[in-house]
C-alpha positions as MATLAB code, in Angstrom:
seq = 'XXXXXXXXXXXXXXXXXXXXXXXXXXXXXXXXXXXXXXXXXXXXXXXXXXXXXXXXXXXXXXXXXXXXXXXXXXXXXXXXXXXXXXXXXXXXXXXXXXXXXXXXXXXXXXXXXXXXXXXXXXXXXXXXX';
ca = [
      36.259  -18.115   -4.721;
      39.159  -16.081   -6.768;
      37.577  -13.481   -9.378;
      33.919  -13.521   -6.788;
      33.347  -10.627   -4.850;
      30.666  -10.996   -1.346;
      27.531   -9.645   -3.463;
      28.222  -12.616   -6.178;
      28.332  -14.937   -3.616;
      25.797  -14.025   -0.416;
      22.150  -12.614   -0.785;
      22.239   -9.155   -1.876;
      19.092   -7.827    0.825;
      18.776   -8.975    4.461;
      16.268   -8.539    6.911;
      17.388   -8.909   10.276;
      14.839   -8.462   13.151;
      15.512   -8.460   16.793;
      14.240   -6.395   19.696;
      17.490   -5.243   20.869;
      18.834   -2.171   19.000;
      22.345   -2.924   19.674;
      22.427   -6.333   18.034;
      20.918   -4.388   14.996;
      23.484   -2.222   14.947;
      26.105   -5.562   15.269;
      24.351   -7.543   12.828;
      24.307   -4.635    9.682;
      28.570   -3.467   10.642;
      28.540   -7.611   10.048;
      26.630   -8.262    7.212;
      27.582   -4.870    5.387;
      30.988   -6.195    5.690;
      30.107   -8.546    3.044;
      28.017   -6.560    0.702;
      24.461   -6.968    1.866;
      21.863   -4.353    1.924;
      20.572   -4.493    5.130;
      17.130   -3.794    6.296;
      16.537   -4.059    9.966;
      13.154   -4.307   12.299;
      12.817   -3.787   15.972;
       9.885   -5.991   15.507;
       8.704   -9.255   13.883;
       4.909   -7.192   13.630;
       6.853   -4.460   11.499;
       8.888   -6.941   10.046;
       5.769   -8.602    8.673;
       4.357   -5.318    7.150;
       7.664   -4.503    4.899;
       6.536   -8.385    3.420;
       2.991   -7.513    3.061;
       3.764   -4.340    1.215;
       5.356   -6.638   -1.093;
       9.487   -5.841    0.197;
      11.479   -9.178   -1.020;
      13.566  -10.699    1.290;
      16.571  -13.492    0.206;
      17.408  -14.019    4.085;
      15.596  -12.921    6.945;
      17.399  -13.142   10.158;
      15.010  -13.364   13.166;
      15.559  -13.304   17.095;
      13.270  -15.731   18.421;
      12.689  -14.362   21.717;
      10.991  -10.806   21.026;
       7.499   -9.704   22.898;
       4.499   -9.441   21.185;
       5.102  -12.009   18.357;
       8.142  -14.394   18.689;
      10.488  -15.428   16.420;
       8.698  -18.951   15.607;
       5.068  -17.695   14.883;
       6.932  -15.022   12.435;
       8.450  -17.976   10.322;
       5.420  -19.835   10.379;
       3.653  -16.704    9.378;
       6.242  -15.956    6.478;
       6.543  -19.218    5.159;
       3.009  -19.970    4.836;
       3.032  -17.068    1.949;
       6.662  -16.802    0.733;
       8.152  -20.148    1.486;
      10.631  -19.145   -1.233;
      12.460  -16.661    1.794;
      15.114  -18.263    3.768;
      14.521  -17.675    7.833;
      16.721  -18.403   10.112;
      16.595  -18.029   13.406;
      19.579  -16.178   15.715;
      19.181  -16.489   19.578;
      21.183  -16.373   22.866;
      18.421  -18.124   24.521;
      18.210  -21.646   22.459;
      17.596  -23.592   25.954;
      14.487  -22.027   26.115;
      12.939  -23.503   23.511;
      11.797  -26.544   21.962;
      13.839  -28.137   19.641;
      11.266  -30.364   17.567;
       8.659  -26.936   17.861;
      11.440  -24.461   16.470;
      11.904  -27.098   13.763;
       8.482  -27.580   13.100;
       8.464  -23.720   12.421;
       9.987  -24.188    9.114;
      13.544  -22.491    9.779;
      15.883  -22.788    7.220;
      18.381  -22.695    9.975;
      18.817  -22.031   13.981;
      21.855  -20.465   14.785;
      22.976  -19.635   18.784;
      24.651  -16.220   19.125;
      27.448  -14.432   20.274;
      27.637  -13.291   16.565;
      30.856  -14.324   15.212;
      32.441  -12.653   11.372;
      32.364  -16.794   11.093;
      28.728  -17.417   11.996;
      27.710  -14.715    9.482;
      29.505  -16.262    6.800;
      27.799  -19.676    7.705;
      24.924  -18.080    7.367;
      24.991  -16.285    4.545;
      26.223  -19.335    2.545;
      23.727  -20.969    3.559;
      21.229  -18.670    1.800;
      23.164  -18.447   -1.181;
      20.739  -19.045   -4.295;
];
């Protein structure tokens, strides 16, 4: 939109959690690209204390396959006491699961990597407030 720059437009602070350090590192060159602050978790259990401690999240980008606690019990775990945060999940492994279970989760969106400039921007629009 002419006279709009990226931080009018897309959530200001994103969480993005995955177990795989290098598609951290992808996902904040992506998303900084368009003006978010970036917060990023090697874990969904870590990603749950930042919420706990009270940290605010607009979008929360989630891997779903991750050990410990998977990318569909943290949803269900965040949206039960900030359903106001928009999760979405990001995965290369989307044959793997369920369809009617991830959507039962309470994703805002499910999303299939390789992570694309265009998938972030579908994203992030569709987080915008």
């Amino acid at each position: 939109m002419p006279g709009q720059n990226s931080t009018d437009i897309f959530p200001h602070k994103v969480l993005v959690i995955d177990d795989q350090r290098s598609h951290l590192k992808l996902m904040r060159n992506r998303l900084s690209k368009y003006g978010c602050q970036v917060i990023t978790s090697d874990s969904a259990e870590e990603a749950m204390q930042m919420i706990q401690w009270g940290d605010h999240f607009p979008l929360i980008i989630t891997d779903l396959k991750m050990p410990w606690l998977d990318g569909a019990q943290f949803c269900k775990r965040v949206k039960a006491s900030n359903p106001e945060f928009r999760v979405v999940a990001l995965t290369g492994h989307i044959g793997t699961f369920d369809r009617e279970e991830l959507e039962g989760s309470g994703f805002d969106g499910i999303y299939e990597k390789p992570v694309t400039d265009a998938l972030v921007r579908q994203i992030l629009a569709s987080a915008r407030p």
